[in-house]
VOPAMI-411588 format. One record per residue (C-alpha): residue number from 1; residue in one letter; z, x, y. Coordinates in pm, whole numbers, plus 50000, padded with zeros to 5 digits. Example, Ala and Ser with C-alpha at 12.3 -4.5 7.8 and 13.67 -1.06 7.14 Angstrom:
<atoms>
<atom 1; A; <50780; 51230; 49550>>,
<atom 2; S; <50714; 51367; 49894>>,
</atoms>
This chain:
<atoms>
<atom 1; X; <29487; 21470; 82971>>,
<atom 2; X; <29522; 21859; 83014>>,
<atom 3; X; <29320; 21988; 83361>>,
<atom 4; X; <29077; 22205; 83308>>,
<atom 5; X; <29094; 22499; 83535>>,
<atom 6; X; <28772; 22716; 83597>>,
<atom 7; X; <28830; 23057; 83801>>,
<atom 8; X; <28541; 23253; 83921>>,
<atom 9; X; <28532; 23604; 84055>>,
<atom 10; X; <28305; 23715; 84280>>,
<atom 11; X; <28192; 23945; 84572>>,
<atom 12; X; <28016; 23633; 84744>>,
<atom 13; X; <28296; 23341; 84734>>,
<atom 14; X; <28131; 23156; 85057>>,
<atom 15; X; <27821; 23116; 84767>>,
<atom 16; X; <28019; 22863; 84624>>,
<atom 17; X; <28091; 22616; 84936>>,
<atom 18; X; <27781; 22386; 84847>>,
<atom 19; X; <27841; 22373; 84469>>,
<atom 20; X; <28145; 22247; 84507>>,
<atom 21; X; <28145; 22024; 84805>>,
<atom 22; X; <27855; 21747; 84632>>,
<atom 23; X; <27825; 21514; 84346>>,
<atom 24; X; <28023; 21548; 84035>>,
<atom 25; X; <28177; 21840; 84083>>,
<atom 26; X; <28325; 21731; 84434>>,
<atom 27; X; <28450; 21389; 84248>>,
<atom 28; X; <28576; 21567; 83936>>,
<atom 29; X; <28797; 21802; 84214>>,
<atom 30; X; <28907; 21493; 84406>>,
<atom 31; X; <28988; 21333; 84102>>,
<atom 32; X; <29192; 21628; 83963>>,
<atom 33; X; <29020; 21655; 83659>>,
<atom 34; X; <28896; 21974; 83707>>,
<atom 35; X; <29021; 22289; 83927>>,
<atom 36; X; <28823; 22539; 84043>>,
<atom 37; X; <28922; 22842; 84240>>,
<atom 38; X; <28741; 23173; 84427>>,
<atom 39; X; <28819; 23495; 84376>>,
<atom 40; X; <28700; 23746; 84588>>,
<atom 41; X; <28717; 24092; 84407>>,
<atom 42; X; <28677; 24250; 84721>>,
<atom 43; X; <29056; 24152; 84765>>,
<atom 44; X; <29113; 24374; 84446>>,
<atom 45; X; <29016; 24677; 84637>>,
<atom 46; X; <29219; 24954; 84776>>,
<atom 47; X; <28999; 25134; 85004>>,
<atom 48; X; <28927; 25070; 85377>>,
<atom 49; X; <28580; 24983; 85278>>,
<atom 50; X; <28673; 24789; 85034>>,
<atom 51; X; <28429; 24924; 84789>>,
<atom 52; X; <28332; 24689; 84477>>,
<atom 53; X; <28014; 24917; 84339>>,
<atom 54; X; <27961; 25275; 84266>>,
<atom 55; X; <27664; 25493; 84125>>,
<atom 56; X; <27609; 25499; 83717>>,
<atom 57; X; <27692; 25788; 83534>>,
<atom 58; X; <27368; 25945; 83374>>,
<atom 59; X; <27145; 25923; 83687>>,
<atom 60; X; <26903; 25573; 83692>>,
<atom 61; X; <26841; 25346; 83987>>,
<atom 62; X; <27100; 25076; 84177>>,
<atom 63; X; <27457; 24998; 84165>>,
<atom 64; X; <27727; 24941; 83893>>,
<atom 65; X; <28014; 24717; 84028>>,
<atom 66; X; <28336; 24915; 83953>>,
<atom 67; X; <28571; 24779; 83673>>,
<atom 68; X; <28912; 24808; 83892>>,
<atom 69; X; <28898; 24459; 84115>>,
<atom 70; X; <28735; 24274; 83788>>,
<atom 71; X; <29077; 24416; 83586>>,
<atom 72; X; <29312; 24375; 83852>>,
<atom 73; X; <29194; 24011; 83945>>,
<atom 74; X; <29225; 23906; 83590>>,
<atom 75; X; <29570; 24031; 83534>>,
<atom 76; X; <29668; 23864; 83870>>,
<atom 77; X; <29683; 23562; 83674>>,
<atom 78; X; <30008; 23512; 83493>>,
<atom 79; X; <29913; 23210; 83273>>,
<atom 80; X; <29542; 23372; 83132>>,
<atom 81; X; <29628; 23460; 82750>>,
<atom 82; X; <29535; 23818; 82632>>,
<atom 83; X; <29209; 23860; 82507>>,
<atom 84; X; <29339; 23888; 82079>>,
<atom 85; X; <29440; 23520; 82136>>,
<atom 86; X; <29160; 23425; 82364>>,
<atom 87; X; <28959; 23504; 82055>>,
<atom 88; X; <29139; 23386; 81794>>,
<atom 89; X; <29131; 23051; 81616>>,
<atom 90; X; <29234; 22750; 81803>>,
<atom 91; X; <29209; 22945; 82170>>,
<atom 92; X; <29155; 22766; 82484>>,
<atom 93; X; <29065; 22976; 82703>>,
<atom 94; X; <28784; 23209; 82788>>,
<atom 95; X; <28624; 23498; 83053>>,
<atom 96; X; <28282; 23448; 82999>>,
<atom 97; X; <28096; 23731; 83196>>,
<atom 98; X; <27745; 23627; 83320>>,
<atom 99; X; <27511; 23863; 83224>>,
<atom 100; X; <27119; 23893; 83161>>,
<atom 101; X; <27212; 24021; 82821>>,
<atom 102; X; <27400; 23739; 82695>>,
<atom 103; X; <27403; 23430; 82484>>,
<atom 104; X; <27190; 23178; 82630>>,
<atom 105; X; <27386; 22870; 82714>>,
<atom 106; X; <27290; 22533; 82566>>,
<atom 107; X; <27406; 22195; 82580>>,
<atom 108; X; <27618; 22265; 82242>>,
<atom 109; X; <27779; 22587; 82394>>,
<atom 110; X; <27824; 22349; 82748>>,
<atom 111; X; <28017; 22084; 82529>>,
<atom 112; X; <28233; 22366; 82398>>,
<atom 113; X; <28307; 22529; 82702>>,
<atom 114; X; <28430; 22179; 82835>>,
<atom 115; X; <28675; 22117; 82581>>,
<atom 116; X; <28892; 22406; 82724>>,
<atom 117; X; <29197; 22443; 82947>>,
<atom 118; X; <29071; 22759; 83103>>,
<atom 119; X; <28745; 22914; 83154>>,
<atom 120; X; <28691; 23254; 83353>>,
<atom 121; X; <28289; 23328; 83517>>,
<atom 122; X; <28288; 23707; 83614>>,
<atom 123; X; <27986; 23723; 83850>>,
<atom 124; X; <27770; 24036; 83758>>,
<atom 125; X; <27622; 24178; 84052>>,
<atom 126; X; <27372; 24502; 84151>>,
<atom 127; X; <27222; 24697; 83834>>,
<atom 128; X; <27524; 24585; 83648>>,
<atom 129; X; <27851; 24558; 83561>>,
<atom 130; X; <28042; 24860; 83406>>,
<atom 131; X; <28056; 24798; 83067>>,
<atom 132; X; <28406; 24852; 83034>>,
<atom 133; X; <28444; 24465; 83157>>,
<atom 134; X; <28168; 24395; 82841>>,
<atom 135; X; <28390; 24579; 82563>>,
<atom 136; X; <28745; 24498; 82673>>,
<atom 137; X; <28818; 24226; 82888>>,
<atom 138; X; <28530; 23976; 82869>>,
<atom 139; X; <28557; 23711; 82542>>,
<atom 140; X; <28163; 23679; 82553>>,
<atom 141; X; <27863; 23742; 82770>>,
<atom 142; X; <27638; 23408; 82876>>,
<atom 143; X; <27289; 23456; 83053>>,
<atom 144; X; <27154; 23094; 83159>>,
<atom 145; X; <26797; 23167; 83088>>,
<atom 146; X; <26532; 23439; 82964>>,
<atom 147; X; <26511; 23576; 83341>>,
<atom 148; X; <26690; 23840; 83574>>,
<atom 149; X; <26884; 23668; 83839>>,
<atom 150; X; <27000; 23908; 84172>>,
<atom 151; X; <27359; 23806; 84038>>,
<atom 152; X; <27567; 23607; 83831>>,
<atom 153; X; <27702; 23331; 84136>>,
<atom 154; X; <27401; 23101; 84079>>,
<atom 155; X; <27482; 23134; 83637>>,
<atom 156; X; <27834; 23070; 83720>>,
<atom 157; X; <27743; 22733; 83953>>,
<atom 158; X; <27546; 22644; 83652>>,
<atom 159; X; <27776; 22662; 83401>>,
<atom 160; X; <28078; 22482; 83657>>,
<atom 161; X; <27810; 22162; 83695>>,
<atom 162; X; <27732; 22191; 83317>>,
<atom 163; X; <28091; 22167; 83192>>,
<atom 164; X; <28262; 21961; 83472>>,
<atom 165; X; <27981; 21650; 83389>>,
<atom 166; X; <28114; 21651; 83045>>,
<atom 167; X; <28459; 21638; 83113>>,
<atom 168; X; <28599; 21303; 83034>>,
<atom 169; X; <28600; 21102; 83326>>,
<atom 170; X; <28411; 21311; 83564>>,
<atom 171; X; <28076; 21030; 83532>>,
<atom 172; X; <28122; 20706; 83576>>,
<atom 173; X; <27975; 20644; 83293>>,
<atom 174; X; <28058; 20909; 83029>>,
<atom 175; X; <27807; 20740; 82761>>,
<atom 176; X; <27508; 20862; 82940>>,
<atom 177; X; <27630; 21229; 82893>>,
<atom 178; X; <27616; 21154; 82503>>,
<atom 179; X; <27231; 21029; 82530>>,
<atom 180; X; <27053; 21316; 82714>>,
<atom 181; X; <26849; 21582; 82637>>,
<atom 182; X; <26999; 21819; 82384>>,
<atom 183; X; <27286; 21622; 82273>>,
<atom 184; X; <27250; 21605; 81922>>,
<atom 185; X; <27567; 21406; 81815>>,
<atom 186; X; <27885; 21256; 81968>>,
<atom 187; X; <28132; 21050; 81823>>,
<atom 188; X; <28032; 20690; 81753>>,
<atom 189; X; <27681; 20725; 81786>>,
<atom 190; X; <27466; 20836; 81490>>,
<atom 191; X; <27205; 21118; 81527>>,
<atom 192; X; <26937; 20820; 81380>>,
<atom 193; X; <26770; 20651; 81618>>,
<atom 194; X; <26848; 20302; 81401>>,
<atom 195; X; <27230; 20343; 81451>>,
<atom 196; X; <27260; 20338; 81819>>,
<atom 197; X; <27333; 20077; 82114>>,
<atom 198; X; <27062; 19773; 82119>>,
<atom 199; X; <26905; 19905; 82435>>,
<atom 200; X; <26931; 20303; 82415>>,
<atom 201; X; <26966; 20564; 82160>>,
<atom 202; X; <27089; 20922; 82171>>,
<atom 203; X; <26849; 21211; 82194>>,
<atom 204; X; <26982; 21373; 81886>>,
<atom 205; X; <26903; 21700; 81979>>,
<atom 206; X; <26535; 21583; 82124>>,
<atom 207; X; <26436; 21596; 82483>>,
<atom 208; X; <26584; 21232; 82655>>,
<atom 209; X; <26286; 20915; 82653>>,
<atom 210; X; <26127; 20846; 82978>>,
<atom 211; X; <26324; 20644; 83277>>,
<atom 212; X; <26178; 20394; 83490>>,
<atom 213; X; <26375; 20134; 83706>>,
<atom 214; X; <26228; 19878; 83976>>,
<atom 215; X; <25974; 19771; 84127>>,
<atom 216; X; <25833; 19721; 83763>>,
<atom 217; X; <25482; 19757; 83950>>,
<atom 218; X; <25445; 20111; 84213>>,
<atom 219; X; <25099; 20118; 84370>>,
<atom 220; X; <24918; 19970; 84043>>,
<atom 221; X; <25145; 20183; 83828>>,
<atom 222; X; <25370; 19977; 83628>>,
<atom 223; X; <25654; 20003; 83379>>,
<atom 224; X; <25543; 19988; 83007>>,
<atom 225; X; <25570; 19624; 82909>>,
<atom 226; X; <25802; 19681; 82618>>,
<atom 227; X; <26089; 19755; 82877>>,
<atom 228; X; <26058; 19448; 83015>>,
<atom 229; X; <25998; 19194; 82726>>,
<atom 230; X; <26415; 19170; 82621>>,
<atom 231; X; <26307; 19297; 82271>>,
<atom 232; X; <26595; 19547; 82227>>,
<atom 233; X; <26424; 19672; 81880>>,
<atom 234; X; <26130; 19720; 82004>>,
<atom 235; X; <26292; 19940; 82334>>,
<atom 236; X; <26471; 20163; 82078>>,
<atom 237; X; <26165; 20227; 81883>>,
<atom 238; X; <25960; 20322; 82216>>,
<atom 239; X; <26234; 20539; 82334>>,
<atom 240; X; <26222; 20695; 82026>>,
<atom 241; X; <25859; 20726; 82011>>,
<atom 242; X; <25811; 20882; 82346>>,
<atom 243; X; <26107; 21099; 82294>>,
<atom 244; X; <25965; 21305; 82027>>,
<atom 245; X; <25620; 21297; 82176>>,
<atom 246; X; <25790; 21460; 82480>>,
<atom 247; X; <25951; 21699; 82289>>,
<atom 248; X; <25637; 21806; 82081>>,
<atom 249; X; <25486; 21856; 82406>>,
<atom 250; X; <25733; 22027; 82606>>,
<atom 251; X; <25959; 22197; 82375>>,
<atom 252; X; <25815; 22168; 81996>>,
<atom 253; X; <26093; 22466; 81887>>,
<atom 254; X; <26336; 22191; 81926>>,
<atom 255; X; <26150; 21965; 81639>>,
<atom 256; X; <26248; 22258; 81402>>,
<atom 257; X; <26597; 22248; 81494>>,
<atom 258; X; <26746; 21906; 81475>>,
<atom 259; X; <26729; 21631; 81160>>,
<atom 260; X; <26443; 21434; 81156>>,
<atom 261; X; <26490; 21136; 80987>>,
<atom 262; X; <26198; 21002; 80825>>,
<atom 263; X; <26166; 20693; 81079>>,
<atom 264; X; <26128; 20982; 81293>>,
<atom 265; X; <25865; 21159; 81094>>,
<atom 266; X; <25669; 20868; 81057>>,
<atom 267; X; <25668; 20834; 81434>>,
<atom 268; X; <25558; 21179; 81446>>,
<atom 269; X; <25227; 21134; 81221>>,
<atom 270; X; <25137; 20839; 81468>>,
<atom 271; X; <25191; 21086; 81821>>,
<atom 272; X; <24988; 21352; 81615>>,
<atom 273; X; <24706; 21146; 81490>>,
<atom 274; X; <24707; 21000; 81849>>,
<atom 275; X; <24638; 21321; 81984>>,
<atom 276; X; <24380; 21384; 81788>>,
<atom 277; X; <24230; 21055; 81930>>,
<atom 278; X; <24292; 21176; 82246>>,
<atom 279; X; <24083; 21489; 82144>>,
<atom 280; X; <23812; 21295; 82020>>,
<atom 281; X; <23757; 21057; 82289>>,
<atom 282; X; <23894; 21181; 82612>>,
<atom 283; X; <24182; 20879; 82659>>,
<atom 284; X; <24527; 20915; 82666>>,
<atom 285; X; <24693; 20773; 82318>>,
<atom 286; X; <24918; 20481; 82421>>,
<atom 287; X; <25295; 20490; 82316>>,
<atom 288; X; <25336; 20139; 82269>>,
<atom 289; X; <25143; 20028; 82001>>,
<atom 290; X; <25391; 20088; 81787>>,
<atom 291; X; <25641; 19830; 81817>>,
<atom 292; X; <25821; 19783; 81458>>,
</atoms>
C-alpha cells in the first residue's frame, strides 16, 4: 500500500502541533500510513524581514501574501508532478489552495482526496492570496464551508482529519467510515437500506441514524426498545426510519440529492404524516411504530 503524503504550507506551522499530535491522525502517522509535513513559507523568503505579504495593486483594504515563497516552496519538492499531469487523467496528486472562494468540500470530494499519493494545502492568509497561485500553480481551490475563516490553517486541519480517517487502515474499524453521514456508497454495501449488515445500514448519502450505548436507562431516559429486543430487521428499519427523519429535519437538500428507494419513500410519508400529528396535537410522533 502506497503512503499517502500530505504537505502543507504555511506562515503559522506551530498551528499544526495539536492536529497532529491526537487521535487518528497521530495513529495514522505512527502507523506510517500517512505523512504529513510543515512548510513554513517564511523559509521561502529572501529578505531580513522575511516578508510573506505585500499591499494589492488597485488600492482596497489588507494584505495579499506574495506569490514568491508559495512558488519557491512548491518547486522545492523534487517528486511533486507539474501541474498538466496533476490535472490530467489518472493523476495522483494535487495542490489544493484553501480559499473562501472555492469548492466546498464534501464527504465525496474527502473520499477522493484520500485515494491519492500526494496532496498539497496552501494556507491562504490576510485579504488573500495573489492570484497568480489561483491561475498557475494551484490544481483547484477548496473552501470548507459558506464562511470567511482569518486563514486557511484551520481548512487545511480539516481536510488532513477528513482524508487521513478514510485511509485504509487508519480506524480500527474501517466499516464504520462506509456507514456515516454522507457516504452514499462503498463497495459491498448497497445504497438500499434492505441490502446491508443485519444490525446497521449505510447512510446512503442521508445524515447517519441515532447512537445510543449503555446504561440502556440515563436518569429515566432510556434507549428505544427496538435496540434492545435482538430483532436485527426491525433495528435496520428504525435506523432507517430515524435516519431520514433526521435528515428532513436537519438537512432536507440532501433528500433531493441521493436515491430514494421506495422503502424509503414509504418511510418518508409515515415521518411526514407524523409531523402533522405532532402539529395537531402537541406530542412528539414516535419512530418506532413502525417495525416491518
Amino acid at each position: 500500500m502506497t503512503k499517502c503524503h500530505i504537505d502543507i504550507l504555511t506562515i503559522f506551522p506551530d498551528f499544526f502541533r495539536g492536529p497532529l499530535d491526537y487521535g487518528i491522525v497521530r495513529r495514522a502517522r505512527e502507523n506510517g500510513l500517512v505523512e504529513i509535513n510543515i512548510h513554513d513559507l517564511r523559509a521561502f523568503t529572501k529578505d531580513k524581514h522575511r516578508t510573506v505579504d505585500d499591499r494589492p495593486f488597485g488600492g482596497g483594504e489588507g494584505m495579499v501574501l506574495k506569490p514568491e515563497p508559495i512558488f519557491e516552496c512548491l518547486e522545492s519538492f523534487s517528486d511533486l508532478r507539474p501541474r498538466e499531469a496533476r490535472l490530467g487523467p489518472g493523476a495522483k496528486q494535487s495542490v489544493i489552495l484553501l480559499s473562501a472562494q472555492g469548492r466546498r468540500l464534501d464527504q465525496t470530494m474527502a473520499s477522493e482526496l484520500s485515494a491519492l499519493d500526494r496532496i498539497v494545502l496552501i494556507c491562504g492568509r490576510y485579504e488573500g492570496v495573489d492570484e497568480r497561485i489561483s491561475e498557475h500553480l494551484a490544481d483547484r481551490e477548496v473552501s470548507i464551508g459558506d464562511y470567511v475563516l482569518s486563514g486557511g490553517e484551520l481548512g487545511a486541519a480539516v481536510i488532513m482529519d477528513t482524508v487521513t480517517r478514510l485511509i485504509p487502515g487508519a480506524v480500527g474499524n474501517q466499516n464504520s467510515t462506509r456507514q456515516e453521514s454522507f457516504t452514499e456508497s462503498f463497495p459491498g454495501l448497497s445504497a438500499s437500506w434492505g441490502d446491508g449488515p443485519s444490525a446497521t445500514c449505510g447512510s446512503g448519502g442521508l445524515l447517519d441514524y441515532p447512537h445510543y450505548t449503555r446504561p440502556a436507562d440515563f436518569r429515566g431516559m432510556a434507549v428505544p426498545e427496538v435496540l434492545v429486543n435482538g430483532n436485527h430487521d426491525q433495528i435496520r428499519s428504525w435506523r432507517r426510519k430515524t435516519a431520514l427523519a433526521k435528515t428532513l429535519r436537519n438537512r432536507p437538500d440532501l433528500l433531493e440529492r441521493v436515491a430514494l428507494t421506495e422503502e424509503d419513500k414509504e418511510l418518508l410519508a409515515q415521518i411526514k404524516l407524523a409531523q402533522g400529528t405532532q402539529g395537531e396535537t402537541g406530542q412528539a410522533p414516535s419512530l418506532e411504530k413502525n417495525r416491518n
